[in-house]
C-alpha positions as a printed Julia matrix, in Angstrom:
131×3 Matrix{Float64}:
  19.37  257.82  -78.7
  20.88  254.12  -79.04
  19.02  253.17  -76.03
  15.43  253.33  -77.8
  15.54  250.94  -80.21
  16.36  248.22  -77.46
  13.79  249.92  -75.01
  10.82  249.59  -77.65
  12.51  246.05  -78.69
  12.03  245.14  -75.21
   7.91  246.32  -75.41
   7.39  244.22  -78.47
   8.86  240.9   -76.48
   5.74  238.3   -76.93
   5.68  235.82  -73.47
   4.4   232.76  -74.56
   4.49  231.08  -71.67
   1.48  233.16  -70.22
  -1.96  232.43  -71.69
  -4.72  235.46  -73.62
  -7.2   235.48  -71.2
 -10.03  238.11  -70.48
 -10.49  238.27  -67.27
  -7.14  238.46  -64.82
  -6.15  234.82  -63.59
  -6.21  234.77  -59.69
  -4.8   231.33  -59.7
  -6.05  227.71  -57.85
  -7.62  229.46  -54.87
 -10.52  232.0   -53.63
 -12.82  231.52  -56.39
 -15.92  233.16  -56.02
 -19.36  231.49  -56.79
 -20.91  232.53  -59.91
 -23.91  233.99  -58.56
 -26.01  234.61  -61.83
 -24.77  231.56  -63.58
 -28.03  230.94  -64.86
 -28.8   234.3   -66.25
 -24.9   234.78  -67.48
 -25.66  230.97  -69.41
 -28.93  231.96  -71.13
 -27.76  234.93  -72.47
 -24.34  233.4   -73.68
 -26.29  229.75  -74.91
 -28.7   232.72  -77.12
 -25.78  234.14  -78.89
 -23.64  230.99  -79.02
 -26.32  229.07  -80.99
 -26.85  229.59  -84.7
 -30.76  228.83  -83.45
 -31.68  229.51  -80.32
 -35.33  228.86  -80.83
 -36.2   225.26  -80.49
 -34.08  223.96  -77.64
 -35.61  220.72  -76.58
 -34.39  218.8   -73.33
 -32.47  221.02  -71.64
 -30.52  220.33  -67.7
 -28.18  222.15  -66.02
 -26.19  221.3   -63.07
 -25.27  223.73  -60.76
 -21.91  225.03  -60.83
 -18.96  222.55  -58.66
 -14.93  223.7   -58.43
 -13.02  221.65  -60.78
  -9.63  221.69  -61.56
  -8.62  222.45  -65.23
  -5.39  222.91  -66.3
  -3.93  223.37  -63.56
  -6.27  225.82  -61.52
  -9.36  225.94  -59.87
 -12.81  226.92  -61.62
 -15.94  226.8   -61.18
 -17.75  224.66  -63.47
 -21.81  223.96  -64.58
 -22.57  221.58  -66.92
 -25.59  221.86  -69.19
 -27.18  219.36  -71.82
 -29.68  219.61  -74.52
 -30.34  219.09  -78.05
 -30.1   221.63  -80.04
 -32.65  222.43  -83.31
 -29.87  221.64  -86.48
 -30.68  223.74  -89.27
 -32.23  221.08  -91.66
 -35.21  221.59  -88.72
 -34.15  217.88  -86.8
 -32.64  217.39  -83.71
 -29.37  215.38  -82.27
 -29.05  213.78  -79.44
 -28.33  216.08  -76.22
 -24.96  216.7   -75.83
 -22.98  218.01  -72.84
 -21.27  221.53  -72.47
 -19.53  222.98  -69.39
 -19.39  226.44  -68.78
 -16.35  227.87  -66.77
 -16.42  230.78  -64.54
 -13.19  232.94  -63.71
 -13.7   235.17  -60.91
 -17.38  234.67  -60.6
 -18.32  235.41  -64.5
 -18.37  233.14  -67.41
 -14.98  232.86  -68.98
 -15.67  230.15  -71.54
 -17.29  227.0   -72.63
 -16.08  223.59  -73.3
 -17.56  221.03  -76.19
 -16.28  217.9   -75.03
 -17.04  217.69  -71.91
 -18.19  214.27  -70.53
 -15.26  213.82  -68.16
 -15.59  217.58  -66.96
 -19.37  216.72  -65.84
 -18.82  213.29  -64.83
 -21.25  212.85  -61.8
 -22.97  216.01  -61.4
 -26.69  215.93  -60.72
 -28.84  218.3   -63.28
 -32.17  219.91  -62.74
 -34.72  221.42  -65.59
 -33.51  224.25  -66.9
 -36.65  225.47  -68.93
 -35.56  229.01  -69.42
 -33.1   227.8   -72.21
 -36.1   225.85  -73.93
 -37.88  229.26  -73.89
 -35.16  231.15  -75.82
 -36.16  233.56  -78.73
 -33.53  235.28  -80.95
């Protein structure tokens, strides 16, 4: 009886050292390609943006492994401007989009040095978006 309240003590123990993640971390090696990238993009890109209708100049470069933080991902880039919601437009900025395990795990604002050098294509189904 004086052994449970160290047992449940020892279930509420919070590892900080280990990241919240989603999908289970496999580590630097054997990362799949992300076969529907494209598709998986789109569909995050339409519920990502307050306004999806509108895009104007959008380019996406295929995904490339990257290391970030520490472990190997795969990595595509896109860039486009966005409609704000005053109805005007910024310049295109540039987003990467991270796979884990072959889906897309997250995406990363700032990413100029993360897509430094990658060669993009049209990517017209993101102009094409609808809500």
């Amino acid at each position: 009886m004086m052994l449970l309240p160290v047992m449940l003590s020892a279930c509420a123990a919070v590892d900080e050292s280990k990241p919240i993640t989603f999908t289970e971390d496999r580590g630097v090696s054997s990362q799949p390609f992300p076969k529907n990238y494209r598709t998986e993009v789109q569909s995050f890109l339409r519920t990502y943006l307050n306004n999806p209708v509108g895009v104007r100049d959008a380019v996406m470069a295929e995904p490339v492994e990257r290391v970030i933080g520490g472990r190997q991902r795969y990595v595509a880039c896109v860039r486009f401007s966005a409609r704000e919601s005053d109805g005007g437009y910024r310049e295109p900025r540039e987003r990467a989009i991270m796979f884990v395990d072959g889906r897309l795990d997250r995406i990363v604002e700032n990413a100029a040095e993360t897509c430094a050098g990658l060669a993009y294509a049209p990517f017209p189904e993101l102009e094409k978006m609808t809500r």
